[in-house]
C-alpha positions as CSV (number, residue, x, y, z in Angstrom):
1,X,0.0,0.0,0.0
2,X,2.8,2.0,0.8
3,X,4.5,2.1,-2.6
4,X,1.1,3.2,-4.2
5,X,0.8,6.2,-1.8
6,X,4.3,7.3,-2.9
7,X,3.5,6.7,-6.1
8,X,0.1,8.5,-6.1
9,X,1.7,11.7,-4.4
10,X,4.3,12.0,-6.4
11,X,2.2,12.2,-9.4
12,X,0.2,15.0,-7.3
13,X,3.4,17.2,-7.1
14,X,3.9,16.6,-10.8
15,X,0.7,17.8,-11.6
16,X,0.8,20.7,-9.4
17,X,4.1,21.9,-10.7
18,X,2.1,21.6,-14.2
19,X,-0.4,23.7,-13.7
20,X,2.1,26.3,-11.9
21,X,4.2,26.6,-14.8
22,X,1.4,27.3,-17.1
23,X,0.2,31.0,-16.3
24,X,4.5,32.2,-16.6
25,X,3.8,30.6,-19.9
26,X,0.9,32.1,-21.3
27,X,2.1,35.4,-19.5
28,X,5.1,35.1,-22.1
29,X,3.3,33.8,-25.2
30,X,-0.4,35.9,-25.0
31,X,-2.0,34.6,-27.9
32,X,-3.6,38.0,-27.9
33,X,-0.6,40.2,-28.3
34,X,1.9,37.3,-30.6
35,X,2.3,38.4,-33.7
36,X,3.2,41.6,-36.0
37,X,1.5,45.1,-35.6
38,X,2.4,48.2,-37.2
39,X,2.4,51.6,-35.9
40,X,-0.1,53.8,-36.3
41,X,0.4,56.4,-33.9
42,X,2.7,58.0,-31.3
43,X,1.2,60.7,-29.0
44,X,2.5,62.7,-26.0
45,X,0.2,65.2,-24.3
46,X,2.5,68.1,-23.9
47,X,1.6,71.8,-22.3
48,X,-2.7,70.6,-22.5
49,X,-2.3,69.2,-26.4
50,X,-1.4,66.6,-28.1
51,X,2.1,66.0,-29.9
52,X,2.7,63.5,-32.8
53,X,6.0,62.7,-31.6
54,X,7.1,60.7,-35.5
55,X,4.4,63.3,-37.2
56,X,1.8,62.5,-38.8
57,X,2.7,59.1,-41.1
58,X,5.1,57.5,-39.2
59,X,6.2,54.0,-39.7
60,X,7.2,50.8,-37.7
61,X,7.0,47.4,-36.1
62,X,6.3,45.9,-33.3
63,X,6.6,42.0,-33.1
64,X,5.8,40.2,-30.2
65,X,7.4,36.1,-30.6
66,X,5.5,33.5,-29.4
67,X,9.1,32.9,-27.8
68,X,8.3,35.8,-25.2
69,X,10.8,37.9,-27.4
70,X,9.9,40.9,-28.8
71,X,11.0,44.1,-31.3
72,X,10.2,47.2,-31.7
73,X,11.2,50.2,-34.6
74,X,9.1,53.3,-35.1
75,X,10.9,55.9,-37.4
76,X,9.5,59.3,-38.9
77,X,7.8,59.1,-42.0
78,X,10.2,61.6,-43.3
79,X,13.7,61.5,-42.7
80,X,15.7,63.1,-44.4
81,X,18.5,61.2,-46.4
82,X,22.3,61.9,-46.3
83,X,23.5,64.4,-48.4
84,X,26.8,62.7,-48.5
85,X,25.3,59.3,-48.9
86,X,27.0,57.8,-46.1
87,X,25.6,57.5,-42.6
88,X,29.1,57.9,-40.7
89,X,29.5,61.4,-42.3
90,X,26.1,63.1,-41.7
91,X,25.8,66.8,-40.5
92,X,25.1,67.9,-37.0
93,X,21.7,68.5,-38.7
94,X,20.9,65.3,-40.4
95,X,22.3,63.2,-37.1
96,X,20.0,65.3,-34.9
97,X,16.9,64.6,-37.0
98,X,17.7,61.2,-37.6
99,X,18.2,60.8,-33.6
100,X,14.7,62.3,-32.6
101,X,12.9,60.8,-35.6
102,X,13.3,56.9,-34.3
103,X,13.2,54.8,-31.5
104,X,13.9,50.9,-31.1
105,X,14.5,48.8,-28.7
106,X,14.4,44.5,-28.2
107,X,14.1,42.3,-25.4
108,X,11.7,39.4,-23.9
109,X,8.4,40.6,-22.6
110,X,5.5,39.2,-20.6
111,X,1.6,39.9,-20.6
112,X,-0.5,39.8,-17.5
113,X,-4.2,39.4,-19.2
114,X,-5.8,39.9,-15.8
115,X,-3.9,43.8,-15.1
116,X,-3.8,44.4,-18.7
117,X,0.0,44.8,-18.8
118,X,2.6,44.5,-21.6
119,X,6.5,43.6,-19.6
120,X,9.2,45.0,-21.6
121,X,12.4,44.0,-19.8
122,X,14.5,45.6,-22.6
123,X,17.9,44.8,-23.8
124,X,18.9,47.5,-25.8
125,X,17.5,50.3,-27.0
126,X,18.2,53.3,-29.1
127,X,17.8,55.8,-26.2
128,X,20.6,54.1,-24.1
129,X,19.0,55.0,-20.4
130,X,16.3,52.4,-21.2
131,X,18.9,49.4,-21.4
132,X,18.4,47.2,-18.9
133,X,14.9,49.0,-17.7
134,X,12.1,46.7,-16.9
135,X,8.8,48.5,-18.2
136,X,4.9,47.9,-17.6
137,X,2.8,49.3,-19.9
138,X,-1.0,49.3,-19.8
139,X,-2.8,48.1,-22.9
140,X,-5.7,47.9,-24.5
141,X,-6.8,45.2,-27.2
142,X,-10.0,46.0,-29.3
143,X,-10.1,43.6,-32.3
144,X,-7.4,44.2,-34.2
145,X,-5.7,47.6,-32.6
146,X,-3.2,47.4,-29.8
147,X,-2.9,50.7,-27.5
148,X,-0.3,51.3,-25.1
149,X,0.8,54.1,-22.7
150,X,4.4,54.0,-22.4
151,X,6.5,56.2,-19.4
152,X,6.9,59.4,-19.3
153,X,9.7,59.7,-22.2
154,X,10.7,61.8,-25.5
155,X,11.0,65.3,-23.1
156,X,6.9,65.0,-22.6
157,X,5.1,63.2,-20.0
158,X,3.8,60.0,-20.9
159,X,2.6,58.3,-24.2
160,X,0.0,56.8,-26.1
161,X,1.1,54.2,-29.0
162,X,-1.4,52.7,-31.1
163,X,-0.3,49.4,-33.2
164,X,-2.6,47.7,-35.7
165,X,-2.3,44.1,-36.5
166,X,-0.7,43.1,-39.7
167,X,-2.2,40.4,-41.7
């Protein structure tokens, strides 16, 4: 009878470790969020009205792995090109634009459904002070469109991205 018992509770513990390891794993791989979205918009409120930080086109990715990695590019519709045709020999002007017309960063990321919260725990990013950060962003998810607030960031307060998913 003994062995049985053994037996029979150590199947329990298996089980239970199971079904613990299952919400870290949907938290990583939200089958609501996995996948590719472009960006639609990027908005800061700054002194009472709204600012298009990338203008009024801009352009980008998002794409969440089912991996729980992630990446992220939005860039102005409109930069401008190199006059000399070579990146490492822009102007003070050209780098300037270029710098405050993109943003990237990559890392791994988890989703609590329940507080409606996108993780970032970011790698790398283009604005260097984020390396390393660990962000929560709240989120909406109506059909299709995928709205964040992100911290306060870009010299305004805080955020609001809007992604749509690509098919």
């Amino acid at each position: 009878m003994k062995p049985m018992l053994q037996t029979l509770r150590a199947a329990a513990l298996v089980a239970l470790a199971l079904c613990l390891a299952v919400p870290k794993t949907f938290a990583q791989a939200a089958p609501g969020v996995v996948g590719s979205w472009s960006l639609v918009s990027l908005t800061a409120s700054r002194s009472g009205s709204e600012v298009e930080v990338l203008g009024p086109h801009p352009d980008g990715q998002l794409i969440f792995g089912t991996d729980g990695r992630y990446v992220l590019l939005g860039v102005r519709a409109n930069l401008p090109k190199f006059a000399s045709g070579n990146r490492l020999l822009g102007t003070a002007e050209e780098n300037l634009l270029i710098v405050q017309g993109n943003f990237a960063h990559f890392g791994t990321y988890t989703v609590d459904p329940a507080g409606q919260v996108i993780v970032f725990h970011i790698q790398k990013s283009t604005f260097p002070n984020w390396d390393g950060d660990v962000q929560r962003r709240p989120f909406t998810l109506d059909g299709d469109r995928l709205t964040y607030v992100t911290p306060g960031s870009f010299g305004y307060g805080a955020s609001k991205v809007v992604w749509q998913r690509m098919k």
